[in-house]
N, C-alpha and C positions, 0 to 999 in steps of 0.2 A: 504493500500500500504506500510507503513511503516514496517510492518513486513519482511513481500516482499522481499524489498531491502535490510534491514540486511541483509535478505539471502544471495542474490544478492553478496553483500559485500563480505563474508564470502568465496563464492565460489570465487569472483574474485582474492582475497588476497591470493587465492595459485596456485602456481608458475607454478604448472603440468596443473590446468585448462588453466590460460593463455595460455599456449603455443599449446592447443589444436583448440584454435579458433584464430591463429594467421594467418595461413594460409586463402586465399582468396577462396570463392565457386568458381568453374569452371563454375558456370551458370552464377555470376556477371561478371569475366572477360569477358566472350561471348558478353554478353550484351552491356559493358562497349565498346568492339569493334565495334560493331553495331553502337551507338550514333552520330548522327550526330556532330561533335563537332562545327559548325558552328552555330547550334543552341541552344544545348544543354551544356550551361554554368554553371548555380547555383542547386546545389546536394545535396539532405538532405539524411543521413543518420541517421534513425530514429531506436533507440535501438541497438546504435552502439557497445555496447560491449567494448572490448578492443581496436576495432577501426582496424580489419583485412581489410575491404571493405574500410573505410571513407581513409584509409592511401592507398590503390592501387587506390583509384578514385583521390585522392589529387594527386599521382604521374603521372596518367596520363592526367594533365590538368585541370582537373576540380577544379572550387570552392566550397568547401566542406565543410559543417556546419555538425558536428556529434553531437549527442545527445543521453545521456542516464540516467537512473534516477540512476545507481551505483557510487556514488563518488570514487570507489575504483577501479572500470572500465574507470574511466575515468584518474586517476591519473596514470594507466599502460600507456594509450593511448600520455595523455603528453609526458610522459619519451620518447617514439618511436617518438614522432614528434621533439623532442627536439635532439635527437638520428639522426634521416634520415634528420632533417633539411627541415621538410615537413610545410606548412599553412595549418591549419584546425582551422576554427574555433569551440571549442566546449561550448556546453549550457548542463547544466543537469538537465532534465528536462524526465514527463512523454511524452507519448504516445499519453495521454488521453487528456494533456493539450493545450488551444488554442494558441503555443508557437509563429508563426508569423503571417503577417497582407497575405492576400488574396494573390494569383498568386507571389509568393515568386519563386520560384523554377520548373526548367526544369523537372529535376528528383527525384525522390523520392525511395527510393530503403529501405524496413524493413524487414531484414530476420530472420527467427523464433524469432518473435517477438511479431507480434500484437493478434495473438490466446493465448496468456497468457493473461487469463480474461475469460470474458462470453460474448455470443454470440452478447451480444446488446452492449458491448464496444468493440469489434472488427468490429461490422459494424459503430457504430460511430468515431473509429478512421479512417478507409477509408472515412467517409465525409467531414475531420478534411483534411484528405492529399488532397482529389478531391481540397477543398475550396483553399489549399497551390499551387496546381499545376498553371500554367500557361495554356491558350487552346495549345492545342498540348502536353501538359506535360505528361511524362512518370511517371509509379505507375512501380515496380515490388518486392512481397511482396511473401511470404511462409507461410501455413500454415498446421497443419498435419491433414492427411484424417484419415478415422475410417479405415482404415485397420494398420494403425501405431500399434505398440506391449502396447502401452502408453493407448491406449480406452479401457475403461474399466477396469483399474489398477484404487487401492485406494477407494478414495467417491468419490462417483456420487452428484454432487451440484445442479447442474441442468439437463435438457437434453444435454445429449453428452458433459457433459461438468464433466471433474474430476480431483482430485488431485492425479495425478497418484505418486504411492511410487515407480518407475522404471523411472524414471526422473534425471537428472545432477543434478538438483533441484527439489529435493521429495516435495510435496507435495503443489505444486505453481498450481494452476490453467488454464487448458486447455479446449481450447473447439474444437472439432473435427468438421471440416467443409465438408461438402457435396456438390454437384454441384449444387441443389438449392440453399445452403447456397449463394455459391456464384454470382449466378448470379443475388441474390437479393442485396447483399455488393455493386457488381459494375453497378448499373441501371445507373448511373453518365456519365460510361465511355463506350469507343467503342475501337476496333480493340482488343477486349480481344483473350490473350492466355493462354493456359491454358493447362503443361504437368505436370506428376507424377515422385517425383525422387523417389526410392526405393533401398535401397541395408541393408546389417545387418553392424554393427559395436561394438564396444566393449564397453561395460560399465560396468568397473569394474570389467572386466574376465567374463562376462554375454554377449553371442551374443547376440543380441537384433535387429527386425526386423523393420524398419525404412521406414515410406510412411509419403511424405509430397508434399501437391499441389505447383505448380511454376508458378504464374500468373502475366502476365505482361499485362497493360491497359492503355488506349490513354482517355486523359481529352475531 
């Protein structure tokens, strides 16, 4: 992991990546609408980045613990809370780590996040969230399908899983998940959903063709 995160680092500490993920997903806001807020109090955002989502859920009420293993992602995220005069709590920390004690948290929300790795530590970080959830607790998490432009770029490490060199970050480890994948990851949970975002985007002056699953699931 340590190599990893230099990366991580590296990519954080300039100025144009930031601002590329500062913007919030239109599928979190939607979401973020939807939540009951009479129920739905304590929010983990788990490989928060520079902190686009942990900072629009903090301002819409919620309590918000962000976490990520970049100290230099995290040190952006300060500045803006310090900046908007927002509470978040943050921890920096993996993914993979058992970071709280049981039924911590309403929601849990880890976007392109947990498919960095292989296949048996992105199914064990969703047992890590199930155990964090509360009953009734909300998961909704992204991960990219094999039609993504990324399958199949670089070494193949293991099954469906590569270091693709057409990456933000070349050559970090991916594992391309399937509808079996998935509905093995969530045996835990029920009221699963489960749609495809897909559109191209630019990397680098490179269109680049972009499939990632959007699933959200009830503890």
């Amino acid at each position: 992991m340590s190599d990893d995160k230099t990366g991580w680092d590296l990519y954080w500490g300039q100025e144009a990546n930031q601002n590329y993920w500062l913007k919030p997903d239109k599928a979190v806001i939607e979401l973020a609408g939807r939540l009951d807020r009479s129920e739905v109090k304590d929010v983990l955002d788990l490989g928060c980045g520079v902190g686009r989502h942990a900072l629009y859920l903090a301002a819409a009420g919620f309590n918000v613990i962000a976490v990520d293993s970049s100290p230099e992602a995290l040190n952006v995220l300060r500045r803006q809370i310090t900046a908007s005069n927002t509470k978040i709590k943050i921890i920096e920390g993996d993914y993979m780590q058992n970071l709280f004690p049981g039924k911590s948290f309403d929601f849990v929300l880890s976007y392109k996040v947990l498919y960095h790795g292989y296949r048996e530590t992105l199914k064990e970080a969703i047992k890590l969230i199930h155990r964090w959830l509360r009953p009734g607790g909300r998961l909704f998490f992204t991960c990219a399908t094999r039609k993504d432009v990324k399958y199949g770029s670089g070494e193949q490490v293991a099954p469906h899983t590569y270091r693709p060199v057409n990456s933000i970050h070349p050559g970090d480890i991916h594992y391309f998940a399937d509808e079996v994948d998935i509905s093995d990851f969530l045996s835990g949970f029920g009221d699963i959903s489960i749609t495809v975002d897909e559109h191209y985007w630019d990397n680098e002056g490179a269109r680049q063709f972009s499939s990632y699953w959007q699933i959200e699931a009830v503890k």
